[in-house]
Every structure is written in C-alpha cells, then in structure tokens.
C-alpha positions in Angstrom: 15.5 7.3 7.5 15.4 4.7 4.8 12.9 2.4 6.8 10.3 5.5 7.8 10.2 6.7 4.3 9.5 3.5 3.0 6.5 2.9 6.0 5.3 6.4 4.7 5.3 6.3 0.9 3.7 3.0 1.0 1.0 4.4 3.2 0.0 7.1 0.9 0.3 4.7 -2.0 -2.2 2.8 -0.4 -4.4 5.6 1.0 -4.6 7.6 -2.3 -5.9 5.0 -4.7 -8.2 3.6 -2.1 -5.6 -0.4 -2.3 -4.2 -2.7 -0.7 -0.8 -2.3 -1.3 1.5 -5.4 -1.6 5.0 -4.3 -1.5 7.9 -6.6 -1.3 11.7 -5.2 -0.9 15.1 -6.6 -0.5 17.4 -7.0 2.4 20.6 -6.8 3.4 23.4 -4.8 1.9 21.7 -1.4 1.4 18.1 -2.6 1.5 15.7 -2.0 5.0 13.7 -5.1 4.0 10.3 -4.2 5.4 8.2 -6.2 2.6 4.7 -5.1 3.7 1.1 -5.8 2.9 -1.1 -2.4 3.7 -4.7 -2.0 3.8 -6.7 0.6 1.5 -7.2 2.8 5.1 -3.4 2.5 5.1 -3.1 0.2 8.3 -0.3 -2.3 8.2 -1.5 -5.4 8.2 1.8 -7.8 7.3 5.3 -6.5 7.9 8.2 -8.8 7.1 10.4 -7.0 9.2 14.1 -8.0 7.5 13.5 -11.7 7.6 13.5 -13.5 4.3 10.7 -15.4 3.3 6.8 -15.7 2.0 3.9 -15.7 3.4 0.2 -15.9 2.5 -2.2 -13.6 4.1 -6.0 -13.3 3.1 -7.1 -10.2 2.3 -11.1 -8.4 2.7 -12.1 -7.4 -0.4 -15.3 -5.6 0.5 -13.1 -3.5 2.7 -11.7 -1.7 -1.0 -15.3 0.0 -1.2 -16.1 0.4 2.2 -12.9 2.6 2.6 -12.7 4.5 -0.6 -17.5 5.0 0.6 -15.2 7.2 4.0 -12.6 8.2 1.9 -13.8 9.0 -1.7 -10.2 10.7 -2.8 -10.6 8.8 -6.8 -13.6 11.7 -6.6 -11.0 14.0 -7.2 -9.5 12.7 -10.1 -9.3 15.3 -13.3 -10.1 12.4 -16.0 -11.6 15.0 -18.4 -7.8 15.6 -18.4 -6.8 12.1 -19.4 -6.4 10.9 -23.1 -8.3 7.5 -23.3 -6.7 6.9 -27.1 
C-alpha cells in the first residue's frame, strides 16, 4: 500500500494548495520510488516509476490560477486565525 498512499497524499497535497507538486523519493530497500511531478488539478504529469534518474519537464504556469479560478479551496483558509508576527 506504500505506493497508493504515496500517489494519494501527493494528490491532495497538490489539490489543496492549488500547486504543482514536485516530489522526489528514494528507491530500493524500503522506498516505492515513484518521484512524481503533479499538476495543481492533481493530474500526474511525470512519474519516475522506480528508475533512477533526472529529468526536466516544463511546467504551465498560468494553469496555477486557472485551477485554483475552478477550485478556489485557499478561499477557505481561516487567516484571521493566523499570527503574522
């Protein structure tokens, strides 16, 4: 289950603060590898599968504010609760 809670914590990660979410991790040993690069909508858009290596991908940032415009969760934020000190 390692592997499909990873996928799914990323996702919300991702989906929550409106990001792309850039997530490396390790293999072998007792790592599932799967470094991943998610969009804000939380569609996988680079998985790494268990291979080792780097790559470069470009990402859209335009596509930040046009998913957080159908998905306006930071609306929800309590900041009158936050100390700004």
């Amino acid at each position: 289950m390692k592997e499909d809670h990873w996928l799914t914590m990323c996702k919300a990660r991702s989906i929550e603060n409106g990001v792309y979410l850039i997530a490396p991790n390790q293999v072998g040993n007792i790592f599932c590898g799967r470094s991943l690069i998610i969009d804000p909508f939380g569609i996988v858009i680079f998985d790494m599968g268990n291979k080792e290596g780097m790559e470069v991908i470009d990402l859209d940032i335009e596509r930040i504010n046009l998913v957080r415009k159908d998905l306006p969760l930071l609306k929800n934020r309590r900041t009158d609760l936050y100390d700004l000190r």
